[in-house]
N, C-alpha and C positions, 0 to 999 in steps of 0.2 A: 440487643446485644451490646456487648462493652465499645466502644467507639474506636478504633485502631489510633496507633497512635498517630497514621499522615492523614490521615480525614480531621483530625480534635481542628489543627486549623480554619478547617473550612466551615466548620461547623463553631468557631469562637466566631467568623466573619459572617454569616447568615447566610452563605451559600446554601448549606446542608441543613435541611432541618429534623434529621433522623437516620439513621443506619437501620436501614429493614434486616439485613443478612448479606453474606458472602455468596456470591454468584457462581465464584470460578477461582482457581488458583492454578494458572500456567507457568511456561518457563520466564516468558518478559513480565507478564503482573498477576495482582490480583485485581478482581471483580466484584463489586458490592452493590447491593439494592441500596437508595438512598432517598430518600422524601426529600426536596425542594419546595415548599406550599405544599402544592396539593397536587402537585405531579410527583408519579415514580420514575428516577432515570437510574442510571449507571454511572458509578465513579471506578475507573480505571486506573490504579495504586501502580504507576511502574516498578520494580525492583530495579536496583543499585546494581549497575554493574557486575560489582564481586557476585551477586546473587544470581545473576543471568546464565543461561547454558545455550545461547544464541551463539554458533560459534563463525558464523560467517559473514559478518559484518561487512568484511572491504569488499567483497565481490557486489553488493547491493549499495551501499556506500558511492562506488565510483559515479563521478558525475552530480553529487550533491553539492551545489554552490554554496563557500563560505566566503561574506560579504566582507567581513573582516579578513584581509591578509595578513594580519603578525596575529593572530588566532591561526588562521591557517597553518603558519607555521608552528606556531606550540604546536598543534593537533600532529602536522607530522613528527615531531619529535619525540611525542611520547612520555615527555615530564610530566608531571602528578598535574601543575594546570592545565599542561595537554590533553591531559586523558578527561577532566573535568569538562574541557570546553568541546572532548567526543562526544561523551554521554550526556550534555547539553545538547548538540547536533543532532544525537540520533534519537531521544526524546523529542523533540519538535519536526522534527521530519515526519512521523508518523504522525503528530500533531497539525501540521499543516497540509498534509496528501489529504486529511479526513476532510476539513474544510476547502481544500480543492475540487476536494470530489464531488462532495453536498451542492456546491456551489453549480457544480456542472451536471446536477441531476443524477449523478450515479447513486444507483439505491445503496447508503451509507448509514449508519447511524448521525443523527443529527449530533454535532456537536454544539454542546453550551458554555467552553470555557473551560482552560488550561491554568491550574494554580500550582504551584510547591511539587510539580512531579504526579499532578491526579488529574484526569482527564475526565470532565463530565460530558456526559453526553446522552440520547436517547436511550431509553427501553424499549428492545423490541421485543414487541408482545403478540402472542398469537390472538385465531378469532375469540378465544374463553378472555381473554384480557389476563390469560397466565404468561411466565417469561417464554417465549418463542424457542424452539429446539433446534439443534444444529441439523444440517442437512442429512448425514449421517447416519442420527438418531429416528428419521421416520421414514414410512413404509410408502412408497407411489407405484402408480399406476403407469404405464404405458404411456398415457396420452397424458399425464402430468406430466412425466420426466422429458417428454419432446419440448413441451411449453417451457417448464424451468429453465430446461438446457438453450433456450434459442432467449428465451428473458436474461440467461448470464452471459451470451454472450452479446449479447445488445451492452450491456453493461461494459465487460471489457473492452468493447468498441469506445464507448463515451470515455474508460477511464484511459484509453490513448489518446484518442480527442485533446484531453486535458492533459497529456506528456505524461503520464504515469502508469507501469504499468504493477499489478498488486505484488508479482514474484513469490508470493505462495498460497495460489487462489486453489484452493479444493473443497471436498465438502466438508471438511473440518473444519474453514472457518468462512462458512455462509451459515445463516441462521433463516429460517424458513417462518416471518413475520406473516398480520393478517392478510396481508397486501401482496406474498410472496416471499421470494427470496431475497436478501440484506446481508451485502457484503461485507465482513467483521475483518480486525484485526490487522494493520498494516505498517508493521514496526520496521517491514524491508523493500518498503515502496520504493520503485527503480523512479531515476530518469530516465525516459525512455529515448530522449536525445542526446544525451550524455553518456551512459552504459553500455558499452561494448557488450557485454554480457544480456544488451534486452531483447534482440532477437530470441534468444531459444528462451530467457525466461517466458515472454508472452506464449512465444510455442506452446512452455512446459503447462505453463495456466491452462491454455484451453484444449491442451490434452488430456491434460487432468477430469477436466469436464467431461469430455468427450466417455475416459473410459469409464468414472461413474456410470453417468446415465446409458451410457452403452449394456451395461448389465440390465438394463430394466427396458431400455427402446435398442434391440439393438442394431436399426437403422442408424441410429446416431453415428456408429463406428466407421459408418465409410466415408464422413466426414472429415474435411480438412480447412477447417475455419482457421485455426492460426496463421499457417501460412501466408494464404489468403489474404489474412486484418494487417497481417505486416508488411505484406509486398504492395495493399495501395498504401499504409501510410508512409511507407518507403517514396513512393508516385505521388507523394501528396493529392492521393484522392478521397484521401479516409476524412466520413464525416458523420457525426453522431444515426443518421437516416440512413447510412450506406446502405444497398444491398447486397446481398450477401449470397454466392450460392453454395457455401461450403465446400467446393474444390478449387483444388490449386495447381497450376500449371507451372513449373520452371522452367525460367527465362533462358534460352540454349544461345543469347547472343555472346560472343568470345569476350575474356574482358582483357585488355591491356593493362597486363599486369606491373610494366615498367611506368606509363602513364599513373597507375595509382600508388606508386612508391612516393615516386618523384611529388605527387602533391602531399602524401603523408610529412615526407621531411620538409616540405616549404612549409607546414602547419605547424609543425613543430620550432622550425625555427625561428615562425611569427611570433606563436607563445614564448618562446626563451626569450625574444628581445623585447617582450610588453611586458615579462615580468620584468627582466633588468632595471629597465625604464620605471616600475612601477617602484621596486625596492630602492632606486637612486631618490626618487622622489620623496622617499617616505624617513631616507636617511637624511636629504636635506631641511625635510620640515620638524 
């Protein structure tokens, strides 16, 4: 096929040594077969912004660290380098969550390298050695879908482990490898220390699971593993081995709710004076 024109670079530099075919075309990229040697993997074509229909960036966003502070400031601003040094941001966030994850054993695509906006990485491939099909797309059995179901959430367990949770894990974007199931696609990777909004996303992840495989096991459904994954890692008891019984008990102790004001505005008033300090300093140098 004709070479697109954000792979021709990769393929001047010897990354690429052929374009097999188009994999996929979503709303954040496209997807291409691509020979390296004598391996097949995947090159992941982000689209540009303007071309994206992703419309909920800040809620997934909060809590992503920008090491740069006068970046941080363009970004909130909104000027044309602001908005470049976003879609900087949020292309490497999902660039960097993959190789966090890899890193911490969460069944991911391997990644091989981030160039010009294209993301190489693994083919996952079923047992034929054909492209592997979304979870979606095939037919299981009872006693598959309890194993799947208890193999992703072992998964979500390790990608908290690692501070991150997927924020839109379902079976549209797990792919079902020889080895199992392989978690895809992570352009609104939370922090999960950071995000006010991560409790009910992990919730939402592993309800999601829940009511899949609940149509095929429907034991599954009286499960309450979300809860659960977030009230030890709340207790810092979460650990990739946890065990796990699927129910969840709420905590009926009272809370003082004056006592947790009172420390929100002393946090706040931390941060206002370390940034002060940080921007005096950055005016004096």
């Amino acid at each position: 096929m004709k070479v697109p024109r954000r792979l021709q670079p990769l393929m001047d530099d010897g990354l690429i040594d052929e374009v097999v075919g188009q994999l996929m075309s979503g709303k954040e990229a496209q997807v291409f077969v691509v020979r390296c040697a004598e391996e097949l993997r995947c090159a992941k074509v982000f689209k540009e912004a303007k071309s994206r229909s992703f419309k909920q960036a800040a809620t997934y966003q909060e809590g992503r660290k920008v090491r740069n502070s006068r970046r941080a400031r363009a970004m909130s601003k909104k000027t044309r380098y602001g908005q470049r040094e976003q879609e900087s941001a949020w292309l490497n966030a999902e660039v960097d969550a993959l190789y966090r994850l890899a890193e911490a054993g969460v069944r991911v695509p391997i990644p091989h390298g981030f160039v010009d906006g294209v993301l190489l990485m693994e083919r996952i491939s079923d047992a034929d050695g054909d492209v592997a099909p979304r979870l979606d797309d095939i037919e299981l059995d009872a006693a598959t879908a309890v194993d799947y179901h208890q193999r992703l959430i072992n998964e979500v367990v390790r990608m908290l482990c690692a501070g991150l949770i997927h924020g839109d894990l379902s079976e549209f974007n797990i792919l079902v490898g020889a080895d199992g199931p392989v978690v895809i696609d992570l352009p609104q990777a939370v922090d999960a220390a950071g995000n006010n909004n991560a409790p009910w996303m992990l919730v939402r992840d592993v309800d999601r699971l829940r009511a899949f495989f609940g149509r095929i096991a429907p034991e599954i459904l009286g499960t309450d593993y979300g809860k659960e994954i977030w009230a030890l890692y709340e207790a810092g008891q979460l650990h990739p081995d946890v065990a796990l019984t699927g129910r969840y008990t709420a905590d009926s102790t009272l809370v003082d709710v004056d006592d947790v004001m009172r420390s929100i505005d002393d946090a706040r008033e931390e941060a206002a004076e370390r940034d002060a300090r940080q921007q005096d300093d950055e005016e004096d140098w």
